[in-house]
N, C-alpha and C positions, 0 to 999 in steps of 0.2 A: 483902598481904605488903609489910612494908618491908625494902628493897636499899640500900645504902651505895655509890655509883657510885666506881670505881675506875678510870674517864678520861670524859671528855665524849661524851653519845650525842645525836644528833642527834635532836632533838623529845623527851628525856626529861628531860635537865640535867648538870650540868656536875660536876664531878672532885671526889670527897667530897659530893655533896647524895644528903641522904637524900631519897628519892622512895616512895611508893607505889604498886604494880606487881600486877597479876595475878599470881597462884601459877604458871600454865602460864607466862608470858613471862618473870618472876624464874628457876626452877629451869630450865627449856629451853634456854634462851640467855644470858641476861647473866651469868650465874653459869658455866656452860661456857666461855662465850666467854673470859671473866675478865675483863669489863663491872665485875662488880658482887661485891657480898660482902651476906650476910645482916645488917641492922642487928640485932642482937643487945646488950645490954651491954657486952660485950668491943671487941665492933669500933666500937663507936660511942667508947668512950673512948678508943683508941688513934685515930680519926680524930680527937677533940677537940683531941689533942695535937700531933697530925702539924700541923693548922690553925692552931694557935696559933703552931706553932715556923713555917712557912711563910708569916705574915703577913706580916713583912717583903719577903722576895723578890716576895709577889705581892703587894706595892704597885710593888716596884720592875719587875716584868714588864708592870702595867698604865700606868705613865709610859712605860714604853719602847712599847707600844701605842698611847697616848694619842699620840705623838711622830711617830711614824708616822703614823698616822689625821691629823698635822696638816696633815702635806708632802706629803698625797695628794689636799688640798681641790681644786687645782687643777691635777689633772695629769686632761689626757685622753688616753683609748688609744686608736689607731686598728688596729682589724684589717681583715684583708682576706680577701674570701672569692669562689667563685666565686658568679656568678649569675645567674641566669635572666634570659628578657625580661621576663616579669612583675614583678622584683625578690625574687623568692623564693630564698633561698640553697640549694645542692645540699649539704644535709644541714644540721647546725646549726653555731653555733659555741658550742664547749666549754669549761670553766672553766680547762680543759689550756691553751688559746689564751692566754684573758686573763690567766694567772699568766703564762707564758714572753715576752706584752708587758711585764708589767711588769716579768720579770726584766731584760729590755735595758733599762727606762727604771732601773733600778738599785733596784728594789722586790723584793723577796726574799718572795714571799708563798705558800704552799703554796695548791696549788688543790681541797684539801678544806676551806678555808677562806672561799672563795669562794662565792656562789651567787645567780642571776641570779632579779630579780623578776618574770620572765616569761621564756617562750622566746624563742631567737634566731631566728627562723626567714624576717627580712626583711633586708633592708639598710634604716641608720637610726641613731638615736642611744637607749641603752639606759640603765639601770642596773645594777650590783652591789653587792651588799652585801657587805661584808669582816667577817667575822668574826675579828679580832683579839683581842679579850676580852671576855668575859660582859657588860662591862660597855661595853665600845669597840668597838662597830657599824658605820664609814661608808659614807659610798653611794659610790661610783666611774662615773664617765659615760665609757661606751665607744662609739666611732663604729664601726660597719661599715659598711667600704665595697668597693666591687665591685672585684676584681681586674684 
């Protein structure tokens, strides 16, 4: 079954790609949800056109990501967490954490956007991946360290 995605779904693709989907997870959920719409004829032309009239904008959305993504080369976050004798953190740290650091360093970044190449689960220096645009990915190095 092909679906016409109608916003970004995490491990399927991004806002307007046509995807192919199981019949049970197309009619069950993304289509309910309002995920998605049946690529049909009809919807497939009227996204041709939606795409065509939005290319402008989303050049100028992926500059404005691109821009961002640049003034974040070298910025590091430090959090800070409780921790064990062993160095093991009491509980983890959350992508809620590293957005609201970066909101105080003056980075406005939604933390569904976010998402850590491994768990948090020591004190130590990490990565994140920032999902900015489809296209503009950077990695982010965060410090945790013991409160």
């Amino acid at each position: 079954m092909e679906v016409i995605l109608k916003d970004d779904v995490k491990g399927l693709g991004y806002k307007n790609d046509i995807v192919a989907v199981k019949p049970g997870y197309g009619r069950n959920y993304l289509i309910p949800q309002g995920l998605a719409v049946i690529a049909d004829k009809v919807n497939k032309k009227i996204v041709a056109e939606n795409v065509r009239q939005a290319a402008h904008k989303a050049e100028m959305f992926k500059n404005n990501a691109q821009e961002l993504a640049n003034s974040l080369t070298d910025v590091v976050v430090e959090l800070t967490a409780k921790v064990g004798e062993t160095g093991k953190i009491f509980g983890s740290v959350t992508t809620l954490q590293l957005s609201e650091a970066l909101k105080a360093k003056g980075f406005d970044i939604d933390r569904k956007r976010i998402s850590f190449d491994q768990d948090v689960k020591t004190a130590g220096e990490y990565t994140a991946t920032l999902n900015l645009h489809k296209e503009v990915k950077p990695q982010i190095r965060f410090n945790v360290v013991a409160e």
